[in-house]
C-alpha positions as MATLAB code, in Angstrom:
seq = 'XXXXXXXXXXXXXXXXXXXXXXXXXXXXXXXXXXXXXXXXXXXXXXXXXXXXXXXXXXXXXXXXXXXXXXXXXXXXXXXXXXXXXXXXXXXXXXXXXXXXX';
ca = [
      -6.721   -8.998   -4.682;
      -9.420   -6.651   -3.017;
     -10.744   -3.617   -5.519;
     -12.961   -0.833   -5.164;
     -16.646   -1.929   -6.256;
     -17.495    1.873   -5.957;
     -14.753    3.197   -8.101;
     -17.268    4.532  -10.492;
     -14.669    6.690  -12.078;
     -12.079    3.952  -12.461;
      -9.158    5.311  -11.123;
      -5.547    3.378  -11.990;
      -3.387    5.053   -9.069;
      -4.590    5.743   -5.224;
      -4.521    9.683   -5.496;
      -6.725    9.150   -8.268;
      -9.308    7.583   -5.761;
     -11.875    9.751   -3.646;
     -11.104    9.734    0.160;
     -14.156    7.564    0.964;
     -13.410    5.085   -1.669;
     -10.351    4.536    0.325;
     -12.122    4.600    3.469;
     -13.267    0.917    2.826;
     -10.619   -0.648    2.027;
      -8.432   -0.956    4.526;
     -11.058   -2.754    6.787;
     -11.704   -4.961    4.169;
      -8.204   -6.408    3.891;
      -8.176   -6.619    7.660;
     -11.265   -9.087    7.468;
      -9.714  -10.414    4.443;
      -6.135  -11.515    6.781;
      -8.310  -12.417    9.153;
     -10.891  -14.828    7.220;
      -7.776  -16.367    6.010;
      -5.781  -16.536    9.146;
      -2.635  -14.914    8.241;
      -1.151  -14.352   11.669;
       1.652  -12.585    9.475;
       0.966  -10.511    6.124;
       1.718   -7.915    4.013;
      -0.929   -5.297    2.578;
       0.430   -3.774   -1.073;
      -0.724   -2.040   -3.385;
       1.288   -0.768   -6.169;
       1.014    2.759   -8.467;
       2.127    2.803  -11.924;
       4.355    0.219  -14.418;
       7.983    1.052  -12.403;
       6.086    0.599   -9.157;
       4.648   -2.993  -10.372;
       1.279   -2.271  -11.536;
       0.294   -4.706  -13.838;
      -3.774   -3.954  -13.300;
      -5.010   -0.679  -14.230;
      -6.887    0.056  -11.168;
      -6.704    0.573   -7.417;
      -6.457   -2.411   -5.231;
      -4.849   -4.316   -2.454;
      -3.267   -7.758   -2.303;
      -3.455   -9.878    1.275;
      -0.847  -11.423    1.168;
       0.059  -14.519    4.106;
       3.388  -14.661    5.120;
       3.657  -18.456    6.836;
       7.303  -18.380    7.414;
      10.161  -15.748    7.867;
      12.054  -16.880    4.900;
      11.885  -15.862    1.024;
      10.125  -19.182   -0.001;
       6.860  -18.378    1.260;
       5.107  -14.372    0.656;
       6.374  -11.175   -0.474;
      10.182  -11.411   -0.422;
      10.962   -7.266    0.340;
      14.337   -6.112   -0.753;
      15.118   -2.698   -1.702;
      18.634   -0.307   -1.137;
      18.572    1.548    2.348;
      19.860    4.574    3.077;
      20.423    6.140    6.267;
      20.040   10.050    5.268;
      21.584   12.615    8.345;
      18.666   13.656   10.476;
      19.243   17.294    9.189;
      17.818   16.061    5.928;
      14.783   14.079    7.446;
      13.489   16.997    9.505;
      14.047   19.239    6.405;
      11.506   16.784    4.423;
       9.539   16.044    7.527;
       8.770   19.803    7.922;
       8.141   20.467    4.177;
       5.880   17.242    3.820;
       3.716   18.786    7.273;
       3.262   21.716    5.196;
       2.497   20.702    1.773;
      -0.542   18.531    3.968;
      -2.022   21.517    5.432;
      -2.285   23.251    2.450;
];
């Protein structure tokens, strides 16, 4: 598990944290995967009880996938959907504008 050691204000979800809090992070799982020589991994992290949190505050779990099977890692398995591409663009072009504002 990697945390924020500057999270002064002790925030429980990621939109909670401050930009440059967030700014570390990332690197630090990457030397994480590497010191532990994960050729294949996943990087989660997880906001709020239906999304898995179990830990009230940001962080990040390295975690080695060794084999491309469920025994070993994060097993991933969620419904997908294939929306038309109508819809995607629609969302595409609202999410590009709700980020400039």
């Amino acid at each position: 598990m990697l945390s924020s050691s500057r999270n002064a204000n002790h925030a429980v979800k990621t939109h909670e944290l401050p930009d440059e809090n967030l700014a570390d992070l990332l690197p630090i799982a990457k030397k994480i995967a590497i010191a532990i020589g994960a050729e294949n991994y996943n990087i989660l992290q997880n906001n709020g009880r239906i999304a898995h949190q179990v830990v009230d505050h940001v962080h990040f779990h390295v975690i080695p996938k060794p084999a491309a099977t469920d025994e070993e890692g994060l097993v991933i398995g969620w419904p997908t959907k294939s929306p038309p591409q109508d819809e995607l663009k629609a969302l595409h072009a609202e999410l590009l504008e709700k980020l400039q504002q």
